[in-house]
N, C-alpha and C positions, 0 to 999 in steps of 0.2 A: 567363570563368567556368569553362572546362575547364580552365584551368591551374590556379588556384583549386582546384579539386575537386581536380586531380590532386596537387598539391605538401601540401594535406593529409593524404592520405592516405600520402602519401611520408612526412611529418617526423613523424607520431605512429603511426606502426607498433609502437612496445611498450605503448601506450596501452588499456586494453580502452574497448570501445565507439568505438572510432574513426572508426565507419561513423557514428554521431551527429555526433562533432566537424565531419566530413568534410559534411554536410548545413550543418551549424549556420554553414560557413565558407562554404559556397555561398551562401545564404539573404544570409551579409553583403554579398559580391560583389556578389550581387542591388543591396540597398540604396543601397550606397556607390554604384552606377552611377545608380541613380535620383536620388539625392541630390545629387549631381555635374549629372547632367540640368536638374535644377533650379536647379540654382544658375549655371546661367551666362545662364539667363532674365535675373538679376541685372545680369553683366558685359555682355554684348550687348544687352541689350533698350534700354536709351535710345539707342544706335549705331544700331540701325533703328527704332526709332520718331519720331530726328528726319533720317532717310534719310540720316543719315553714311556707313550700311553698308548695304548690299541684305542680304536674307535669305541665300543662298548663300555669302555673305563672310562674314558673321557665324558661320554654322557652319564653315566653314572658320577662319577661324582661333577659335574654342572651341576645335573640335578639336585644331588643333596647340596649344594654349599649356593650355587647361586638361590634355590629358595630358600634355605636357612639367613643368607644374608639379607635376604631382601625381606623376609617376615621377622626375623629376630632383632637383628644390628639396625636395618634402616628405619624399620617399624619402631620398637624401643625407645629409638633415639629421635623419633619424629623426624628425620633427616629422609631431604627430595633426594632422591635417585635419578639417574641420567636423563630418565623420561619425562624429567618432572617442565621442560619445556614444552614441549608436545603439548601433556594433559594438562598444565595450569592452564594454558591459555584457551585448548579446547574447553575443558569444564567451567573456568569463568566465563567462557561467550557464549558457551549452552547455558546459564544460569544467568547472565543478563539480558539474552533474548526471550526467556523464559519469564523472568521476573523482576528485571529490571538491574540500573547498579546499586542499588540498596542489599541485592543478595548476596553480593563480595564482600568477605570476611578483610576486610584492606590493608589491617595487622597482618594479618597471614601472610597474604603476596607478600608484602614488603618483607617478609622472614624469610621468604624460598627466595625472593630474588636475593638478598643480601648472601643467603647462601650462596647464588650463584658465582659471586664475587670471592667471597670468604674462601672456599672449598679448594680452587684451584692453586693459591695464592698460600694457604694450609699445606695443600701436597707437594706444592716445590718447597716449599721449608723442610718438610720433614724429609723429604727426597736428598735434598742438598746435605741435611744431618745423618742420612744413614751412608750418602757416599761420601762426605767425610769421614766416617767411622771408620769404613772397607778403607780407603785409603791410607788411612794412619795405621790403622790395626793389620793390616794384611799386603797390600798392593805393593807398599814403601818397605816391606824388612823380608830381611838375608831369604828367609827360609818361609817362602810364600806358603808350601801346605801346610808346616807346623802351626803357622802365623792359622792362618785361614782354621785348622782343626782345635785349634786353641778358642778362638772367635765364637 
């Protein structure tokens, strides 16, 4: 979060009110951690709830893969992450109270929103392609674990 703070107040120095943005970007920081938090409730919790994973393991690798994905793959790939409604809209209403609608990058939005459309609409296709796959390859023939060990 001190990076956060500080890399704000670095990249909007001709900006007035920056001392706002510079809050307004912590506060996201804030979020996006809690929200992150929460969400690997999600990816680990059936791993220890049917004792795949002891509690310690479980946060251990969160840790390493959820921030791997989230600095490497989302980062990388300039792709919004789940939080990204949350912080667009707080960060654009702290930067238009700050300095007006002139400081909205308007390209931008319209990418992260498009993604919001694209992304879902992306995962059921490719969902639908991988259990088609399992289905053909495994589920439908004589000998499910050869089929499946074959896979």
């Amino acid at each position: 979060m001190v990076v956060v703070l500080s890399y704000s107040f670095i990249s909007t120095g001709g900006i007035p009110n920056n001392l706002f943005l510079a809050i307004a970007a912590l506060f996201g920081a804030y979020m996006a951690m809690n929200i992150g938090a929460n969400d690997v409730a999600n990816n680990v919790g059936p791993a220890v709830g049917s004792k795949a994973l002891t509690m310690g393991g479980a946060i251990v690798i969160a840790a390493i893969f959820e921030a791997s994905g989230a600095l490497i793959a989302a980062t990388m790939a300039k792709a919004p992450v789940s939080t990204t409604h949350s912080i667009v809209g707080g960060v654009m209403g702290a930067g238009i109270a700050a300095a007006g609608f002139s400081i909205v990058a308007w390209g931008t939005v319209a990418k992260i929103a498009l993604s919001w459309i694209v992304s879902p609409i992306l995962g059921g296709v490719v969902a639908a392609l991988f259990l088609f796959a399992i289905k053909k390859t495994i589920v439908y023939k004589e000998d499910k674990i050869e089929a499946a060990t074959k896979w």
